[in-house]
Every structure is written in C-alpha cells, then in structure tokens.
C-alpha positions in Angstrom: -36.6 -1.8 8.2 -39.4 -0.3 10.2 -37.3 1.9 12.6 -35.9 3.3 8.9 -39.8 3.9 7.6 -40.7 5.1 11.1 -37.5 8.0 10.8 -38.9 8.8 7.1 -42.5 9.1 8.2 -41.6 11.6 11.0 -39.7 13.5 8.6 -42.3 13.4 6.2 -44.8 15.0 9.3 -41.6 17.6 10.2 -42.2 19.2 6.5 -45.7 18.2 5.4 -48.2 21.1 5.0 -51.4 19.1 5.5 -52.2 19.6 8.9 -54.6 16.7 8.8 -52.2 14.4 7.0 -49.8 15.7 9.5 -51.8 14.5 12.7 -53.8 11.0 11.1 -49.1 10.2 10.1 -48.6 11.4 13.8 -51.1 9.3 15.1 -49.9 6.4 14.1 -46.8 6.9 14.6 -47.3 7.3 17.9 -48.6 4.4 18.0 -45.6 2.3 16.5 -43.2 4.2 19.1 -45.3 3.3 22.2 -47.0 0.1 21.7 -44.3 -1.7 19.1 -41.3 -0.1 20.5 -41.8 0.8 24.1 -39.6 4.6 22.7 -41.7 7.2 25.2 -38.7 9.8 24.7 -39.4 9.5 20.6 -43.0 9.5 21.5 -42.6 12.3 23.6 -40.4 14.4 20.7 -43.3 13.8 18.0 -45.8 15.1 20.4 -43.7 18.3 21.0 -43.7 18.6 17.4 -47.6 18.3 17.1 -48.2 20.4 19.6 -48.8 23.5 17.8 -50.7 22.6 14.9 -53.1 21.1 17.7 -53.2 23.8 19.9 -54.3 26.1 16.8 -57.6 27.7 17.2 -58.1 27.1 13.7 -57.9 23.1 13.0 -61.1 21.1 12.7 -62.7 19.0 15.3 -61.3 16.3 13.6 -58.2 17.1 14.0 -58.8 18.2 17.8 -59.8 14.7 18.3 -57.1 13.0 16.5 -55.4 15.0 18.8 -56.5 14.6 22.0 -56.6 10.5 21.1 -52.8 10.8 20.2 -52.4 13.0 24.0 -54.4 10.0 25.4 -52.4 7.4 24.2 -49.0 8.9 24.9 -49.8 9.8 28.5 -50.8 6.5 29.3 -48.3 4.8 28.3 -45.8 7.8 29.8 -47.4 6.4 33.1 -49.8 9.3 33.7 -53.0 7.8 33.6 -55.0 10.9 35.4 -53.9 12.7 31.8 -55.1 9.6 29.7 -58.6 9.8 31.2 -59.0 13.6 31.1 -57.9 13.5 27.1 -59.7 10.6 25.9 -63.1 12.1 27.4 -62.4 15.2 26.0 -61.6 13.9 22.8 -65.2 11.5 23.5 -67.1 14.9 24.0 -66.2 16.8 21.5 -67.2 13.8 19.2 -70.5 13.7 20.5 -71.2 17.6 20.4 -69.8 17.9 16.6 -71.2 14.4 15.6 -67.2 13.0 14.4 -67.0 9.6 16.0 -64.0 8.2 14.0 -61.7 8.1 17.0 -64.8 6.5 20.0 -63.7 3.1 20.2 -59.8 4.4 20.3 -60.7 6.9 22.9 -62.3 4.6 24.5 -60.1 2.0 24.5 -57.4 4.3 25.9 -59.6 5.8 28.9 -59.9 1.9 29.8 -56.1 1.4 30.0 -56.2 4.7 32.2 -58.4 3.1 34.3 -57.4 -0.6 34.3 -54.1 0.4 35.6 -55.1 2.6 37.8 -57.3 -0.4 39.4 -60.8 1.8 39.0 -62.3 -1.1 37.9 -66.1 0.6 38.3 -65.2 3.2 35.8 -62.8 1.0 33.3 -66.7 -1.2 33.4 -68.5 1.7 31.9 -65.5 2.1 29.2 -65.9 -1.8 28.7 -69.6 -1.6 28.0 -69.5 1.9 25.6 -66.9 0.1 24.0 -69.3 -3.2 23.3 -71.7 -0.6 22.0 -69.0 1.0 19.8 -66.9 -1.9 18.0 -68.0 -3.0 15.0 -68.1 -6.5 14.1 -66.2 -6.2 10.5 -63.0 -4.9 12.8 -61.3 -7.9 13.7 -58.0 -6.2 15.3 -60.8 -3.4 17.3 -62.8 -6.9 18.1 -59.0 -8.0 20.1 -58.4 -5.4 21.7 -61.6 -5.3 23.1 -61.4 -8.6 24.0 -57.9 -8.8 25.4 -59.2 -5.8 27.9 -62.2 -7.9 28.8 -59.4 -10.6 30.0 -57.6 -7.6 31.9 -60.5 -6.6 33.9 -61.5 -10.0 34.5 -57.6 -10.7 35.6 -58.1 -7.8 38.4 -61.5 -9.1 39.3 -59.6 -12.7 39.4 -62.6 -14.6 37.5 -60.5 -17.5 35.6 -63.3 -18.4 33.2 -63.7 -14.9 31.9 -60.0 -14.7 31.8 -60.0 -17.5 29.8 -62.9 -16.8 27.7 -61.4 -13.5 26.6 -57.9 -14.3 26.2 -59.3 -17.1 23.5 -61.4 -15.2 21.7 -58.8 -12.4 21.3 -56.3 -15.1 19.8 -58.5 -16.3 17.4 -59.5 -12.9 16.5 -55.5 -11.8 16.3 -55.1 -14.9 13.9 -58.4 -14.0 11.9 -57.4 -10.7 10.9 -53.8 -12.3 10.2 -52.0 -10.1 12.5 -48.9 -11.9 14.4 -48.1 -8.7 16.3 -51.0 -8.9 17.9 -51.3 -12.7 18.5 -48.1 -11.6 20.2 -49.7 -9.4 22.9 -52.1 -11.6 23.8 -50.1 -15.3 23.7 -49.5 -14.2 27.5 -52.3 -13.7 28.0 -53.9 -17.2 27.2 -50.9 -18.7 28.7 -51.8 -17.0 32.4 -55.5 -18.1 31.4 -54.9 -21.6 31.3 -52.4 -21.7 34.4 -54.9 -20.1 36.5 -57.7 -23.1 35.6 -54.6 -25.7 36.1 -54.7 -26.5 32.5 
C-alpha cells in the first residue's frame, strides 16, 4: 500500500501549483524513498523534478531550506557525503541569516551522517553537540535519532558504554513515540551494544 500512496503523492507534487506544498510533499517523500526503501534512482527522479522550482530566484527562504535539506539528504545517502555537508550548512546559514530554523535539527542531523561516514569524527562532534542544543525534548522520534547517532560516533570512537548507553535510550525513545520503523533501525544497534560488553 505505501509504494501505491508514495506513486500518488509524486503525482500529486508532478501537478500541484503550491510551490511550498510542492517541496514540504517532496521532502518527505524523499525521505520514504531513501531511508524506507533504499530507491536512490526514484530519489534521484523526484529531485530532478524539484529542481527548478528550487533553483527559482523567486521562492522563499523557506523553501530554499527545505530545499537544500531535501539536496542534503539525497546526496548522502547517493554516497556523496562532500555534497551532504556543503548543502546542509547552506541550508543551516541561510536559517540563521533569515531567522527560519524549521529545518536545524534535520540539517544538522544530515551534515552528521556526512561526517560519520566519512570518519571526521572532530566535525560530526560539533554537529552532535548543535544538535543537543537544537532537539526539543517533546520530539521523541528527533530525541532517537539523536541518540542512535550518539551510538554511531561512540561505535567509531569504540567506547562500549556509550554505545550502549545510546543504543538504549534510542529504543525506548523509538517505543515511546510508538514508532516500530524506527525501533527497527536501531534493534541492531542495541544488539552490537550488548555483544561488544559480552552481554
């Protein structure tokens, strides 16, 4: 059923006049065909299709940051993390100079990824603690992720009690906000946790 509402919705964004209906639809999306379905040549057709509207000189900063959070998200997981970096702080600075921080912890969250995986573990640091000041507390799926990246970084640092530590609270924070999806991502994760500390 999903792949059939996923179809409709990017038909819906194909014909839909509302540019920023068109780009908030696009952005998540987006996110359904990289993170849920692993589909980077879908992914890669509804960016091609948003292209334009984003490029416009005319669309709001809004919509340049949805924008350059959806070109974040899409390079990273295309495998070009260099590109993930560049558009998630450009998305972060033109938040700060227009005062339109809707998309921070997303943007931050993706220039992380770019630099968790690109073992920069100094910079993905800096992302970690912006993003601590960023989250808020009544977000219980933003809470995970943060968390589950927290185990990442400790993972490539190889400290087994903040793996641990991490990869727990992101479960219970998956099963608070009643998300199975996401207790689904980080399952592994609390798995390698407790084999590391022989449990």
């Amino acid at each position: 059923q999903l792949p059939t509402l996923a179809q409709q919705v990017y038909q819906i964004i194909e014909r839909m006049p509302n540019d920023l209906l068109r780009l908030t639809a696009g952005s998540h999306l987006l996110l359904f065909y990289t993170w849920w379905q692993g589909d980077i040549t879908q992914a890669g057709m509804l960016v091609k299709l948003l292209k334009p509207l984003a490029e416009s000189r005319c669309i709001s900063p809004l919509l340049q940051i949805t924008w350059l959070a959806i070109q974040a998200t899409y390079a990273w997981m295309a495998g070009n993390t260099d590109d993930c970096i560049t558009s998630a702080e450009q998305g972060l600075d033109m938040a700060a100079r227009n005062d339109v921080h809707l998309w921070d912890f997303m943007l931050l969250a993706q220039a992380c990824w770019g630099t968790l995986t690109s073992d920069n573990l100094k910079q993905a640091h800096y992302y970690l603690d912006r993003m601590a000041a960023t989250v808020q507390p009544g977000r219980l799926l933003d809470l995970c992720h943060f968390h589950y990246q927290l185990f990442v970084e400790a993972l490539h640092r190889g400290d087994v009690e903040a793996m641990y530590e991490h990869s727990t609270a992101a479960l219970q924070l998956a099963r608070d906000a009643g998300v199975p999806w996401a207790e689904g991502i980080v399952l592994p994760a609390c798995a390698r946790a407790q084999a590391a500390r022989d449990d």
